[in-house]
C-alpha positions in Angstrom: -9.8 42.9 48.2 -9.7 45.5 51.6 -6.7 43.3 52.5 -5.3 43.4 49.7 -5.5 47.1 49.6 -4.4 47.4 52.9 -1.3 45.6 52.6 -0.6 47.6 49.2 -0.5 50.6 51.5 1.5 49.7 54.0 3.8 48.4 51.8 4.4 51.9 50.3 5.4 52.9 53.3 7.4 49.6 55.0 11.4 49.3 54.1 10.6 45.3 53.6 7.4 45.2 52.0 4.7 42.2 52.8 4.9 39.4 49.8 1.5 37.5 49.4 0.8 34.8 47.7 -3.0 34.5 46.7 -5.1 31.7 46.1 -7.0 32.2 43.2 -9.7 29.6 41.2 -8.7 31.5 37.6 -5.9 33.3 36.7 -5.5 37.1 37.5 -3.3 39.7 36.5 -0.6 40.1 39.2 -0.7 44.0 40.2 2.2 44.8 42.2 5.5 43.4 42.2 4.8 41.7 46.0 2.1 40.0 44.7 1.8 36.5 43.4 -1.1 34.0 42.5 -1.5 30.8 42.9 -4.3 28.9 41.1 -5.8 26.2 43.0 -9.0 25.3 44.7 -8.5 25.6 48.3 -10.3 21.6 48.6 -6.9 20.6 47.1 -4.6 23.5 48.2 -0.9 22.4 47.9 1.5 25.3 48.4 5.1 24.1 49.6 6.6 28.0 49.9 7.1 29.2 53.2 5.3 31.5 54.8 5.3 33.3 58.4 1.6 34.0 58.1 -1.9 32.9 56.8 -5.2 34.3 56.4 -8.0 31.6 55.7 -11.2 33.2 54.1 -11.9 30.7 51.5 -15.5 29.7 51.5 -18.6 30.8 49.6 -21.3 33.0 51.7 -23.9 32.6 49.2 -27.0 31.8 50.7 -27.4 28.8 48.4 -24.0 28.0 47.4 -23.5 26.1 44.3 -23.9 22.4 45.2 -26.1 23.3 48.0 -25.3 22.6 51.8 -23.2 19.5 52.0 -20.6 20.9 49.2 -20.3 24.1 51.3 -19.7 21.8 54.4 -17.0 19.9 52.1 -15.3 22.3 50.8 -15.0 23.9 54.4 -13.9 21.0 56.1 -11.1 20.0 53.0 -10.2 24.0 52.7 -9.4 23.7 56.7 -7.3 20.4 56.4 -5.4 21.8 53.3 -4.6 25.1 55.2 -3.6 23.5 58.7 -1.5 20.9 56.3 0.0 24.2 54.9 0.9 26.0 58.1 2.7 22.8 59.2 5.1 22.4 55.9 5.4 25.9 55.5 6.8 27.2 58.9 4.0 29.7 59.7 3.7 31.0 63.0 0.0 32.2 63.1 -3.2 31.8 60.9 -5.9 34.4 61.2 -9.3 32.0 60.5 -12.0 34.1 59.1 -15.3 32.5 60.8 -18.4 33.8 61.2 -20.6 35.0 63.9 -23.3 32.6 62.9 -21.8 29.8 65.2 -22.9 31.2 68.3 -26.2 29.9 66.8 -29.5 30.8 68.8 -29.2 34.0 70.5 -31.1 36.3 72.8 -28.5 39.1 73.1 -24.3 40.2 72.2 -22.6 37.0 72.4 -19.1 37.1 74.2 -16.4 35.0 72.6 -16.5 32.3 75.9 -20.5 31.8 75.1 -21.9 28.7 74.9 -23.2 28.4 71.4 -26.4 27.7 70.8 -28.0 25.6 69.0 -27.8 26.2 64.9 -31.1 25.4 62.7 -30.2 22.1 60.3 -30.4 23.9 57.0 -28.0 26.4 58.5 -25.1 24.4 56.2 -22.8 27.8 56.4 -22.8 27.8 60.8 -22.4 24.3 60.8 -19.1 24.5 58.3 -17.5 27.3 60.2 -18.1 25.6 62.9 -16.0 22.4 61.7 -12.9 25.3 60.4 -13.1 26.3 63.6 -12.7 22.9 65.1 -9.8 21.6 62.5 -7.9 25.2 63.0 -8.0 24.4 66.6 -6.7 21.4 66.8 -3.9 22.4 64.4 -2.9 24.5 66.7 0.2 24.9 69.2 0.7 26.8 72.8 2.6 29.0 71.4 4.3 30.4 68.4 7.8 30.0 67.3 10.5 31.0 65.3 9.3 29.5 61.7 10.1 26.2 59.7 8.3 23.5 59.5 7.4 21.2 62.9 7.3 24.9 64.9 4.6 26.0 66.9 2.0 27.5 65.2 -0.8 29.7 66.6 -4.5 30.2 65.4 -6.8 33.3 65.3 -10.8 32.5 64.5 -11.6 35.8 63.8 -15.6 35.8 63.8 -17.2 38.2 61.4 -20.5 39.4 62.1 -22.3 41.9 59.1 -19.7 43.6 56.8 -20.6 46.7 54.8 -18.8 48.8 51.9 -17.5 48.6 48.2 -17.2 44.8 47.2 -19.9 43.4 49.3 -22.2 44.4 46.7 -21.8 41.6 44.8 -24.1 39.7 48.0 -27.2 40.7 47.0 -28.6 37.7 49.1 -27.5 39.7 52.2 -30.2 42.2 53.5 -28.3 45.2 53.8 -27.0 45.2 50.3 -30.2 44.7 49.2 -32.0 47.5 50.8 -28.7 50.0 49.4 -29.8 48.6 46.0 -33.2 49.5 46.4 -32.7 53.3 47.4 -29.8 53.6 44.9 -32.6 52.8 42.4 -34.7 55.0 43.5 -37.5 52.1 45.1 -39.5 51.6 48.0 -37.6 49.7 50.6 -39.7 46.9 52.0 -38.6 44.4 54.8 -40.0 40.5 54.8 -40.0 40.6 58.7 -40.3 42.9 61.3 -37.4 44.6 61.4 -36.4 43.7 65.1 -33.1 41.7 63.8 -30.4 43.2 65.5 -27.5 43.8 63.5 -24.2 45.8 63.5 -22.1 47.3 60.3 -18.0 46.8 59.9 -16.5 48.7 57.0 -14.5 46.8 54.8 -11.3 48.7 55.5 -11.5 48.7 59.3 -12.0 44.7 58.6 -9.0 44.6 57.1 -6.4 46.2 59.6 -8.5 44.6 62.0 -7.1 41.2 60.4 -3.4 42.6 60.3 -3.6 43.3 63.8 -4.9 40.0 64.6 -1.7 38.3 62.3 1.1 40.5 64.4 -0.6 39.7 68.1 0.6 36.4 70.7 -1.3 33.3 71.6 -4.4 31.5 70.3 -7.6 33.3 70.4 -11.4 33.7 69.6 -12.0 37.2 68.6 -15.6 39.0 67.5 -15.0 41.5 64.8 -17.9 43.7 64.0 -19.2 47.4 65.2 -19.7 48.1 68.5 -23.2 50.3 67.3 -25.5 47.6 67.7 -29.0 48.5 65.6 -31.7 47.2 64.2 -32.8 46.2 60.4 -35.8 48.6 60.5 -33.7 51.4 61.9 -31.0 50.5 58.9 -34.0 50.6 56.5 -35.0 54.0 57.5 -31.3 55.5 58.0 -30.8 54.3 54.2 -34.1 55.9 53.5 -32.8 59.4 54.5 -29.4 59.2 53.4 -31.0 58.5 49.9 -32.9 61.4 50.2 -36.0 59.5 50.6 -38.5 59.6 53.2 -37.8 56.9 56.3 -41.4 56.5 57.2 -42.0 55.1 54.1 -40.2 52.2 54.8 -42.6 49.2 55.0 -42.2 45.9 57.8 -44.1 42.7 57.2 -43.8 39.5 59.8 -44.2 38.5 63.5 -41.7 39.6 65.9 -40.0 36.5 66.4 -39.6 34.4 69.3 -36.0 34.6 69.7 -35.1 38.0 68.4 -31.5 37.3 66.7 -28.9 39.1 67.2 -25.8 39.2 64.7 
């Protein structure tokens, strides 16, 4: 939806708009004459209109997706086949890969993007898929890009989102931050199920998105970390919500061990 929005802004300002074509499960109204949908699941994507550019960001981040772990690792690793498949008939010359900062795994401070990951916990089904997009965009990858059409070099972006924040990403209530800007926008006590030590940054939705357009207009294959540079705790979120509710940040409540490994995301 931000890049969406994004692009519907530039393009009221470009002399050649941006066309997209959007994957969509159900029908949707189209909005703007440079917009088209195409209904599909991306497991079976088949799209044969060229393209100089594609953003990947279809997978669920549900924290227990429907079907559980191994149909979130499936539909990642047929959504990534499908896409590379894609790039190759349709000419692109770069994909931007949305992944996530999850795959560094195991963490005891910022991860720069030439880290050796760490290791990822079993039930962690949503690392361990990005992980395997990552894998499958790399390997459909070419040295460099080239002029378009099908059988041209093709570049890849994994773009690795850590914590995103802002309108639309309240519809992941599973995801701590939302949760706690539920509870003061209801007026009730916030309360953490750990001690708060979780380090965490905040992107807004709308930086996120040029962020992405910038990534689709640079050179070469990459790794990139997209989040906030402000790194800051959950309990110092917590409170920071508190106030800006108008509630009182002391009464924010912490229960649980600091853990061993404090994570960092």
């Amino acid at each position: 939806g931000w890049l969406l929005a994004a692009i519907q802004r530039l393009n009221t300002e470009l002399a050649a708009p941006l066309r997209v074509r959007a994957l969509t499960r159900s029908p949707q109204p189209t909005t703007a004459p440079w917009l088209s949908w195409v209904i599909g699941d991306v497991r079976d994507f088949r799209d044969d209109a060229p393209c100089d550019f594609i953003v990947h960001a279809a997978l669920s981040s549900e924290a227990i997706p429907a079907g559980g772990g191994p149909a979130l690792i499936d539909t990642a690793r047929r959504g990534a086949n499908a896409v590379a498949a894609h790039a190759r008939r349709s000419g692109a010359r770069r994909s931007v890969i949305l992944s996530t900062g999850a795959v560094y795994g195991a963490l005891t401070g910022p991860p720069n993007e030439d880290a050796t990951p760490g290791s990822i916990d079993s039930d962690d089904a949503y690392a361990i898929a990005k992980r395997e997009v990552e894998a499958i965009a790399r390997a459909s990858a070419s040295p460099s890009g080239g002029a378009g059409g099908p059988g041209s070099p093709h570049e890849v972006v994994s773009a690795r989102l850590f914590t995103c924040i802002g309108a639309g990403y309240r519809h992941h209530g599973h995801l701590a931050h939302v949760s706690l800007i539920d509870d003061a926008c209801a007026g009730r006590s916030l309360a953490l199920r750990s001690d708060g030590s979780a380090i965490r940054s905040y992107l807004f939705g709308a930086d996120l998105a040029i962020w992405i357009l910038a990534f689709l207009t640079g050179e070469g294959n990459a790794t990139v970390n997209v989040g906030s540079d402000q790194a800051i705790s959950l309990l110092e979120f917590a409170r920071t919500v508190a106030r800006v509710a108008g509630g009182n940040a002391a009464s924010v409540t912490a229960s649980g061990r600091e853990p061993t490994v404090r994570p960092y995301f």
